[in-house]
Backbone as CSV, one residue per row, in Angstrom:
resi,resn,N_x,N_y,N_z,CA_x,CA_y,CA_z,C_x,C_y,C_z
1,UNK,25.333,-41.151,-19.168,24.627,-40.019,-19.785,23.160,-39.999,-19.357
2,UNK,22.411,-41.384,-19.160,20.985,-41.569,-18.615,20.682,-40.469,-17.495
3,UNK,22.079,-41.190,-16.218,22.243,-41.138,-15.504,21.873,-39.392,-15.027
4,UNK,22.682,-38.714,-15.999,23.278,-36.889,-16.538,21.656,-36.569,-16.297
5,UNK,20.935,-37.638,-17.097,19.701,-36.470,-17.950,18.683,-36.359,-16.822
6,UNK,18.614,-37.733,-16.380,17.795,-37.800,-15.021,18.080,-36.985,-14.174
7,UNK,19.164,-36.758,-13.911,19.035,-35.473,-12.539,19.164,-34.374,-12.895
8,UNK,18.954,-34.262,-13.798,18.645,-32.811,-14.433,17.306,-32.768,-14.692
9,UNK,16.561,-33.636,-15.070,15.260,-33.810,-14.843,14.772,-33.694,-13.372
10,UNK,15.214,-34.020,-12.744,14.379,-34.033,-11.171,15.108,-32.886,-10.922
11,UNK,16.239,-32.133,-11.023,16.760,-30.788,-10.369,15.536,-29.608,-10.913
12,UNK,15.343,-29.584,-12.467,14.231,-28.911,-12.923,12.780,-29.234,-12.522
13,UNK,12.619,-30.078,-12.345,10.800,-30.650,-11.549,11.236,-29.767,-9.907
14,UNK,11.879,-29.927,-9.487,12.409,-29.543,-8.270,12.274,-27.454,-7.940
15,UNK,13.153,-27.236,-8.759,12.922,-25.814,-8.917,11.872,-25.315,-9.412
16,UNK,11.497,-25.722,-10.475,9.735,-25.650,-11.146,8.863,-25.115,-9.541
17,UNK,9.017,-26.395,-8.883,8.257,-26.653,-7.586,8.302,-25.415,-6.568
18,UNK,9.532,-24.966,-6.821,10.072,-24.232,-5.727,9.589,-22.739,-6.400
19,UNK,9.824,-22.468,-7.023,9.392,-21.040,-8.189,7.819,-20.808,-7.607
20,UNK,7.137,-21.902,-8.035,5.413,-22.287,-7.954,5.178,-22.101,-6.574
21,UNK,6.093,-22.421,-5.710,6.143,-22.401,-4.312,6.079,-21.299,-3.680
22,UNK,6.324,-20.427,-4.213,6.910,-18.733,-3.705,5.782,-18.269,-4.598
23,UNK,5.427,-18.202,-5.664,4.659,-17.318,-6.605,3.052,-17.855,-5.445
24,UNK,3.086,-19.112,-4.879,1.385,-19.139,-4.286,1.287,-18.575,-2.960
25,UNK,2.910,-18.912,-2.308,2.804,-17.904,-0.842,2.781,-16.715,-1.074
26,UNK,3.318,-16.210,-2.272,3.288,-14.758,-2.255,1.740,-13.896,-2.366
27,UNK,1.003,-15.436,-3.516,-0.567,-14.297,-3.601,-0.895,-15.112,-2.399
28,UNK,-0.562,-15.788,-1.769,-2.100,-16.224,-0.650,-1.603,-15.430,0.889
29,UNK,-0.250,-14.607,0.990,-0.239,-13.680,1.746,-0.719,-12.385,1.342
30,UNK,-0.925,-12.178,0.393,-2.021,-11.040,-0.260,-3.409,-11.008,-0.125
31,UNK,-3.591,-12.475,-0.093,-5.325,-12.794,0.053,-5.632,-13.003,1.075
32,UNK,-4.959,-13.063,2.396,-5.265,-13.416,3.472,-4.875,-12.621,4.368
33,UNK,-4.124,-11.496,3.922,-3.495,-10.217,4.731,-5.140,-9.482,4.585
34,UNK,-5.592,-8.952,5.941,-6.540,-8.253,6.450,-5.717,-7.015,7.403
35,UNK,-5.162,-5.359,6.431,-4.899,-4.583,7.351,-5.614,-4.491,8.881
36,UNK,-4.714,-4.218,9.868,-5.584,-3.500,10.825,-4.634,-2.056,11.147
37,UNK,-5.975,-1.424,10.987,-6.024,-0.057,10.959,-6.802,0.619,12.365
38,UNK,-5.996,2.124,12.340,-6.235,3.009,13.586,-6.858,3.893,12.944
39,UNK,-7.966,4.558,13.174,-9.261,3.787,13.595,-9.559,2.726,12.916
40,UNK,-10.458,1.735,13.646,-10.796,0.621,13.300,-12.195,0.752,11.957
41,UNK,-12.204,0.241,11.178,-13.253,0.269,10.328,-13.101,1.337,9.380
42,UNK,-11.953,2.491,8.572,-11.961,3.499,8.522,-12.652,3.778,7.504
43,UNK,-12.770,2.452,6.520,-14.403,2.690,5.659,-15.089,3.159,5.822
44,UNK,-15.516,3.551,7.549,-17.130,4.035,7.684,-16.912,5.703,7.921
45,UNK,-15.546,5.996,7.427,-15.141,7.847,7.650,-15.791,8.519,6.894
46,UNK,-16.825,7.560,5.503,-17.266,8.340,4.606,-16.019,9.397,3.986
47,UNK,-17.000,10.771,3.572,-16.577,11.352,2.669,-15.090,12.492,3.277
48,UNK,-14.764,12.135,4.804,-14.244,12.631,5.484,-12.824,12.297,4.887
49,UNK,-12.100,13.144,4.107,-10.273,12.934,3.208,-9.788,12.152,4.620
50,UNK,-8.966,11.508,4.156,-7.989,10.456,5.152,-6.982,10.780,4.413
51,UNK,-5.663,10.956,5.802,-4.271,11.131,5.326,-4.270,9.492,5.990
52,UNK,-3.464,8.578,4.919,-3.127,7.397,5.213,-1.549,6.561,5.441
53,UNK,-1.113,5.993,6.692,0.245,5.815,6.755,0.289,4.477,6.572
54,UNK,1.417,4.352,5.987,1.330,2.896,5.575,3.092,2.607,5.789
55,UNK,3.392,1.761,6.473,5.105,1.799,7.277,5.281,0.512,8.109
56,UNK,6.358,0.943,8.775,6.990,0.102,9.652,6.788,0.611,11.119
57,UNK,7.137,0.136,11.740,6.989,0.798,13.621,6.956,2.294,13.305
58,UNK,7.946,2.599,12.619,7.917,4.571,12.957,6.574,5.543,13.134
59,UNK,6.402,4.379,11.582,4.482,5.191,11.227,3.762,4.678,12.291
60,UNK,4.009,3.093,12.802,2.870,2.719,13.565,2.984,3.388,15.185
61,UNK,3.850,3.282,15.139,3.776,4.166,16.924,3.660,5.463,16.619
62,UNK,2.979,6.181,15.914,2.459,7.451,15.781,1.322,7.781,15.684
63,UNK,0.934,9.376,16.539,-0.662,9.648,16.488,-0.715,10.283,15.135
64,UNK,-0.057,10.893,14.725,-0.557,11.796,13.734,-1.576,12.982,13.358
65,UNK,-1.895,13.642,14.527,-3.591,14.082,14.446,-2.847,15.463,13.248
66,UNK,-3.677,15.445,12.293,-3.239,16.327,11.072,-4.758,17.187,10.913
67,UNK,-4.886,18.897,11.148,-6.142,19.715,10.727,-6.663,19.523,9.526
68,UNK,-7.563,19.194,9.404,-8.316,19.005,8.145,-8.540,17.754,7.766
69,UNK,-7.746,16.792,8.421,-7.684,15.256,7.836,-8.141,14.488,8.841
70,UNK,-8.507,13.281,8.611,-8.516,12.331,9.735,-7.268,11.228,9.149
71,UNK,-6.477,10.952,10.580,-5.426,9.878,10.221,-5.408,8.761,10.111
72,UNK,-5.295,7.656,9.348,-5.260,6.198,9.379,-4.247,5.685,9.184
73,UNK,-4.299,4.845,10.361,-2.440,4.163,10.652,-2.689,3.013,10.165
74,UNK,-2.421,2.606,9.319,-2.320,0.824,8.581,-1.233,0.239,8.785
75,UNK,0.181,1.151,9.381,1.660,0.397,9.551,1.579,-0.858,10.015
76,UNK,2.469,-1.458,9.622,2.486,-2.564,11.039,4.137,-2.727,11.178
77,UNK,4.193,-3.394,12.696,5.611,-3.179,13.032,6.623,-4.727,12.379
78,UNK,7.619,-3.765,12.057,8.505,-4.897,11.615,8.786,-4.811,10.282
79,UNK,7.594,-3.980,9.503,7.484,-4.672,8.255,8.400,-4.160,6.804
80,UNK,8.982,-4.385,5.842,9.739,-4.001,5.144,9.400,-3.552,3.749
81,UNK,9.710,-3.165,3.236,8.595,-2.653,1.648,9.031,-3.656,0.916
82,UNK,9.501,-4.982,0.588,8.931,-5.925,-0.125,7.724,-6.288,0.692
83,UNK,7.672,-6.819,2.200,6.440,-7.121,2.745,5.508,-6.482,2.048
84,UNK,5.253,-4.870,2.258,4.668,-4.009,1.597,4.006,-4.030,0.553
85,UNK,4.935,-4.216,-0.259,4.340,-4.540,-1.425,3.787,-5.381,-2.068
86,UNK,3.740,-6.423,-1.231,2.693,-7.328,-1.377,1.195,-7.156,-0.592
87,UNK,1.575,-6.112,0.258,-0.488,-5.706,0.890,-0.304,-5.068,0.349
88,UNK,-0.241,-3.847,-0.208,-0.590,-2.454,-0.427,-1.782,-2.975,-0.956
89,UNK,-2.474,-3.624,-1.872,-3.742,-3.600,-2.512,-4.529,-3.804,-1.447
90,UNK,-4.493,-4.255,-0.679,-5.523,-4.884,0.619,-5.824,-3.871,1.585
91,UNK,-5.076,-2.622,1.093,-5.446,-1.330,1.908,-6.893,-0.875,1.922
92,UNK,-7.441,-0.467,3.079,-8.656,-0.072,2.700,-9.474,0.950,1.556
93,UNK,-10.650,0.400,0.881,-10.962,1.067,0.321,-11.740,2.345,0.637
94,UNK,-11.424,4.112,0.520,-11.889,4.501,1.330,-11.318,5.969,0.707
95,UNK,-11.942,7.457,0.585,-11.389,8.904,0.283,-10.445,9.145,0.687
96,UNK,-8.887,9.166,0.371,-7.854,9.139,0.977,-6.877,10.541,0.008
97,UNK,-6.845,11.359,0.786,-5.888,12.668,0.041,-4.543,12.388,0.238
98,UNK,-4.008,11.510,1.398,-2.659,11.424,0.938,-2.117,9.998,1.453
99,UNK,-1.211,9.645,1.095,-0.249,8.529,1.647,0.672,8.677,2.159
100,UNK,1.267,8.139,3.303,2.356,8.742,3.794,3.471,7.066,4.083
101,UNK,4.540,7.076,3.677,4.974,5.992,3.234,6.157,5.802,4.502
102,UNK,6.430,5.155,4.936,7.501,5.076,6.381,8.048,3.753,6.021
103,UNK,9.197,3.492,5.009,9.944,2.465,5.272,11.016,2.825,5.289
104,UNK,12.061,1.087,5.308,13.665,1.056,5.176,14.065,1.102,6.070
105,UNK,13.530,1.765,7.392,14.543,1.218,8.947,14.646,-0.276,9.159
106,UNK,13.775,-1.215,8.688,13.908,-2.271,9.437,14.808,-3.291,8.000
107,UNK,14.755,-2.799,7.341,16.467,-3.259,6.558,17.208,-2.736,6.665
108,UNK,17.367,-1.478,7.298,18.940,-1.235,7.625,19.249,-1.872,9.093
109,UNK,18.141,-1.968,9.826,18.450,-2.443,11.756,18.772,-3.976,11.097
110,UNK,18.006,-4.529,10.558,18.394,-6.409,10.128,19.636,-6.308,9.254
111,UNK,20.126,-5.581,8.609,21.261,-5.970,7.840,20.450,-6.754,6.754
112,UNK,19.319,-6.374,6.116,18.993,-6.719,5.006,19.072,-5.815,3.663
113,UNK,19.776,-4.637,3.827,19.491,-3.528,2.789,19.810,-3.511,1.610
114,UNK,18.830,-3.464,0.748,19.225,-4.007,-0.466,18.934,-2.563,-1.435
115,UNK,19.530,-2.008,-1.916,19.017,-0.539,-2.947,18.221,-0.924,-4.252
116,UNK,18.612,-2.363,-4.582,17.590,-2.118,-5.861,16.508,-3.381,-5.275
117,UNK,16.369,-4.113,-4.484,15.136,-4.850,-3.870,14.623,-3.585,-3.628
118,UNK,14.803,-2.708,-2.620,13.840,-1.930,-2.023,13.594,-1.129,-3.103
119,UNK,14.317,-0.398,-4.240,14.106,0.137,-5.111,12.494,-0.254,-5.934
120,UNK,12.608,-1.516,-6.250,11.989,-2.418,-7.224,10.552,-2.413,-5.700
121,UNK,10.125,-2.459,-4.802,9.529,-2.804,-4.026,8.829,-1.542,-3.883
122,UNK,9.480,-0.579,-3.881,8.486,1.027,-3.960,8.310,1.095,-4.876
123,UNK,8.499,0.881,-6.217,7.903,1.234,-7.700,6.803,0.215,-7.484
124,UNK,6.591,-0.904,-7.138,4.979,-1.946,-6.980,4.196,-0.783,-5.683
125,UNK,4.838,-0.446,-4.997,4.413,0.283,-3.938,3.436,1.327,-4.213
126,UNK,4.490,2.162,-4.554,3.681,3.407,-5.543,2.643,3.158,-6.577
127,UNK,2.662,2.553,-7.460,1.984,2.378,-8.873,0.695,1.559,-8.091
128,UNK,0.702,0.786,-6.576,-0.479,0.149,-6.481,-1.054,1.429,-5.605
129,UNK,-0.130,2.095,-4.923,-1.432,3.314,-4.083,-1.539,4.063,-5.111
130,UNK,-1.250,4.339,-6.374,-2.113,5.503,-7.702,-2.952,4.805,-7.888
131,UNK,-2.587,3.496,-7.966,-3.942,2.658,-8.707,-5.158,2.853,-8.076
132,UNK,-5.031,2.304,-7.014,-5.769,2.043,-5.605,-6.874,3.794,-5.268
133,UNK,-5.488,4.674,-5.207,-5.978,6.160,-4.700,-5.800,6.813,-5.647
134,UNK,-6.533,7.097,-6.863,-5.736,7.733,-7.941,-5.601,9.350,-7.659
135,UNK,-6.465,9.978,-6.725,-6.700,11.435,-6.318,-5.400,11.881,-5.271
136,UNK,-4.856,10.629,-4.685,-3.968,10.840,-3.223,-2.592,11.711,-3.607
137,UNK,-2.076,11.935,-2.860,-0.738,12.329,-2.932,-0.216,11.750,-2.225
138,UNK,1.482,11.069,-2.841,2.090,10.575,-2.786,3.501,11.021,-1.184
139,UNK,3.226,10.965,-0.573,4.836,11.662,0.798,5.143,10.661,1.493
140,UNK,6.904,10.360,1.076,7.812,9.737,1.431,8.607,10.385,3.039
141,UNK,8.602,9.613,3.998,9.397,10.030,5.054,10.580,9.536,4.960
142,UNK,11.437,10.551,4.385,13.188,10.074,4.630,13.730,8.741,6.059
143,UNK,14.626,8.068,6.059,15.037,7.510,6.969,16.566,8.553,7.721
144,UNK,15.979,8.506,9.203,17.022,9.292,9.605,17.971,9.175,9.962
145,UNK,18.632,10.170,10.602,20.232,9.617,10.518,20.595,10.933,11.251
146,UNK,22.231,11.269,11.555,22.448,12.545,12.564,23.825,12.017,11.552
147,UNK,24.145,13.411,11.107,25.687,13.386,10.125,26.358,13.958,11.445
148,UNK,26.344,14.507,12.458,27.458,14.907,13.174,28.013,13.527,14.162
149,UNK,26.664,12.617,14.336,26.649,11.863,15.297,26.621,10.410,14.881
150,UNK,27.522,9.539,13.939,27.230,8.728,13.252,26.365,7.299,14.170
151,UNK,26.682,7.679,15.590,26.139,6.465,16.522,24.461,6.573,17.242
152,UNK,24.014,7.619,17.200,22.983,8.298,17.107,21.750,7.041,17.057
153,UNK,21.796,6.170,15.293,21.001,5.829,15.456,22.036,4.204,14.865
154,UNK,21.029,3.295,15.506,21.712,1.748,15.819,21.664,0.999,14.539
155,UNK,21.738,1.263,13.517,21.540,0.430,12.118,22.509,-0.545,12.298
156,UNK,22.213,-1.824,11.980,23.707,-2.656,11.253,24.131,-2.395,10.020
157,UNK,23.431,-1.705,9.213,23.863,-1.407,7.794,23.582,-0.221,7.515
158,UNK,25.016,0.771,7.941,24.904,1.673,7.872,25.273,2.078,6.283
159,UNK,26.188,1.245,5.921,26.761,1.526,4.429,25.361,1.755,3.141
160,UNK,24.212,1.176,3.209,23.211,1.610,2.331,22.435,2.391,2.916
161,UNK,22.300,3.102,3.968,21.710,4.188,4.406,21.157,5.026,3.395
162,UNK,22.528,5.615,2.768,22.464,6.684,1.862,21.475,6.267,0.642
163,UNK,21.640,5.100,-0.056,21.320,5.333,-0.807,19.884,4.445,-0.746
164,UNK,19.447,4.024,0.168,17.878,3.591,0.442,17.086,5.142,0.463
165,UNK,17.704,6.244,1.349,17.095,7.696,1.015,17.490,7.950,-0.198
166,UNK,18.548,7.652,-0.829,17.891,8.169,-2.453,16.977,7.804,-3.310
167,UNK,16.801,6.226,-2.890,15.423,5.580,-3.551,14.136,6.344,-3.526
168,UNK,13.927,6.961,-1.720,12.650,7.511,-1.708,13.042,8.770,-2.276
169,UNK,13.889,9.800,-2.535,13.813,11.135,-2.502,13.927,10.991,-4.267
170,UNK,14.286,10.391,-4.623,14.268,9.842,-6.478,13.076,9.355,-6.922
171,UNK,11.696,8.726,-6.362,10.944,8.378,-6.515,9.768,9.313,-7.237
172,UNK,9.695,9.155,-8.870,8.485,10.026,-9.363,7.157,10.486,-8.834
173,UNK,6.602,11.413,-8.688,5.605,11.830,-8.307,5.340,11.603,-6.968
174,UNK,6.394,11.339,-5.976,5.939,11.520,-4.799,7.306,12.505,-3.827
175,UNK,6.693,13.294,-3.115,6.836,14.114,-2.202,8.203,13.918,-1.261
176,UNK,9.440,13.849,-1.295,10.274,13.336,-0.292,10.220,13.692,1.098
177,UNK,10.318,13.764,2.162,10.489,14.468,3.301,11.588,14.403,3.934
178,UNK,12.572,14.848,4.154,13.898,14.861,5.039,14.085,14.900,5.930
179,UNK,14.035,13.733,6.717,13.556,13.659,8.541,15.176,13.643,9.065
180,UNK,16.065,14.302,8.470,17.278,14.367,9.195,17.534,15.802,9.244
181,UNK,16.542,17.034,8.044,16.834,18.020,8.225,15.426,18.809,9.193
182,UNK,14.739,17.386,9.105,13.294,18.164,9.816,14.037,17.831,11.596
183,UNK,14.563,16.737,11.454,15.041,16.934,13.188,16.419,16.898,13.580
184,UNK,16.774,18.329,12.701,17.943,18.876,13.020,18.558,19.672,14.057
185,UNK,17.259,20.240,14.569,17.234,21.228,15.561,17.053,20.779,16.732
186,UNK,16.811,19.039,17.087,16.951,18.723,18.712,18.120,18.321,18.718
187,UNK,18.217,18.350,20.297,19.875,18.021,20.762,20.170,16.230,20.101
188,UNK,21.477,16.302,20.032,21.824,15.128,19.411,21.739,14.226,20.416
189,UNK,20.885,12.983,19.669,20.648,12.077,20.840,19.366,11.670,21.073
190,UNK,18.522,13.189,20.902,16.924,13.268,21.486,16.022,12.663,20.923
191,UNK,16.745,12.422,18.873,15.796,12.401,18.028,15.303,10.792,18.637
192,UNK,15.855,9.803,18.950,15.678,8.082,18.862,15.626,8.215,21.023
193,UNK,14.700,6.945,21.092,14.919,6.698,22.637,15.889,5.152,22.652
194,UNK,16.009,4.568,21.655,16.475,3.523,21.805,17.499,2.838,20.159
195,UNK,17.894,4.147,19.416,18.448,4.109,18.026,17.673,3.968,17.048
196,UNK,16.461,3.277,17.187,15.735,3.226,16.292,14.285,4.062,15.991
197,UNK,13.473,4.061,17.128,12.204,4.771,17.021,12.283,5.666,17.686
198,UNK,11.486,6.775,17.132,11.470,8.295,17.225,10.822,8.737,18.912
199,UNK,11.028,9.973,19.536,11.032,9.976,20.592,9.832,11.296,20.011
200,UNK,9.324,11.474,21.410,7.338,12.522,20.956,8.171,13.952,20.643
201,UNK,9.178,14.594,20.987,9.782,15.500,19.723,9.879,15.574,18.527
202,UNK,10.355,14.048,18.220,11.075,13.720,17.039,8.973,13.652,16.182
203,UNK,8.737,13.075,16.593,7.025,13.088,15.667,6.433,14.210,16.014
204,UNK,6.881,15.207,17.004,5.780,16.821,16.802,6.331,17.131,15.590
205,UNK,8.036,17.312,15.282,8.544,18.028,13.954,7.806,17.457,12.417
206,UNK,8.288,15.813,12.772,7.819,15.025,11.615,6.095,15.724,11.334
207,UNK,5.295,15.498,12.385,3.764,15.701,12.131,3.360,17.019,10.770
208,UNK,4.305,17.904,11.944,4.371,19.779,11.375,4.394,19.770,10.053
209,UNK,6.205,18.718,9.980,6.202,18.702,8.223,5.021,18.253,7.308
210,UNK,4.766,17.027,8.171,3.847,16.045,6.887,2.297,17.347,6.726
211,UNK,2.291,17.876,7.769,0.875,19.095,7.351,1.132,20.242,6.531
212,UNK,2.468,20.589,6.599,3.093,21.530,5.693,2.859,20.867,4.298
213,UNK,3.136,19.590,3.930,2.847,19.119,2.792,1.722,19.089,2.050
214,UNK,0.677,18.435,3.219,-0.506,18.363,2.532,-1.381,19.430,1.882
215,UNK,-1.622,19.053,1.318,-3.052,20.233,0.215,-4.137,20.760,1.296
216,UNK,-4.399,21.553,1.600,-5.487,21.973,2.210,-6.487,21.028,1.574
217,UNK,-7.133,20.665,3.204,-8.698,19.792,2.605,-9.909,21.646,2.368
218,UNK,-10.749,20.542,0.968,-11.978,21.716,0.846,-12.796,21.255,1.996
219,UNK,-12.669,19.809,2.588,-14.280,20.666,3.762,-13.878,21.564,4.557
């Protein structure tokens, strides 16, 4: 019975450890994450509204040039909205009218897709860019897909597709965008150069939309 209690004692010191272990990598990749952003320094845009993207490759290999706004690309490639949600606070501080949010391809290409992780990962997401931007508006870019063409684009997990776009298009107070009905109209095939990232068609449509969204800037 000694025997019982003792390793149940060291199994709990053990996990304790391991819990404590994750809760300090998690803030000291928060404290030590330094976005880099397109343009560099975008603090110094002053009073100039910034539409701000914050994503995975899609957002980051994009120009974005939007009338009225200046664009700031903070994406970085690879990255997944739990990643995410652990920088979002480390975003620059800075006049920002909108957010533009680009995840979930790179859990469906890894076969990591999880509907209520990623679920639970945009609600920290969201609630830290209100915090952060309380003036911004909130626009979600759908993850795409071709319903005529199921091979179109290269996911390993195609089965949560669906419902990772319902996460964003369900998401309170922010804006959905439907990048399967916004690039419906190129030939099948055109939208991806390689299944996954968007080809300079596929981001003129996306761009159009995301300006259709935004609020007219007053300057």
């Amino acid at each position: 019975m000694k025997h019982v209690v003792r390793i149940m004692f060291i199994l709990g010191v053990f996990l304790t450890g391991l819990f404590a272990g994750a809760i300090v990598t998690n803030r000291t990749e928060v404290s030590e994450f330094t976005p880099t952003c397109r343009p560099s320094s975008p603090e110094t845009l002053g009073d100039q509204p910034a539409v701000l993207f914050w994503g995975n490759s899609l957002a980051f290999d994009g120009d974005w040039p939007l009338d009225g706004f200046a664009s700031v690309n903070c994406a970085v490639q690879g990255m997944t909205a739990q990643t995410a949600a652990l920088r979002t606070t480390a975003l620059p501080d800075m006049n920002v009218a909108a957010v533009v949010l680009v995840l979930g391809t790179v859990e469906l290409v890894r076969d990591i897709a999880d509907p209520a992780t990623f679920r639970a990962a945009l609600d920290t997401i969201t609630a830290d860019v209100a915090q952060k931007y309380p003036d911004a508006d909130i626009i979600a870019i759908g993850i795409p897909r071709n319903e005529n063409a199921k091979d179109v684009w290269a996911y390993e997990n195609q089965q949560h597709l669906d419902a990772l776009n319902d996460v964003l298009r369900q998401m309170p107070n922010v804006a959905f965008l439907d990048t399967t009905q916004i690039l419906a109209s190129l030939p099948v095939g055109s939208e991806t150069y390689d299944g996954v990232h968007l080809t300079r068609q596929s981001y003129l449509l996306l761009n159009t939309a995301i300006q259709n969204a935004l609020r007219p800037s007053e300057q």
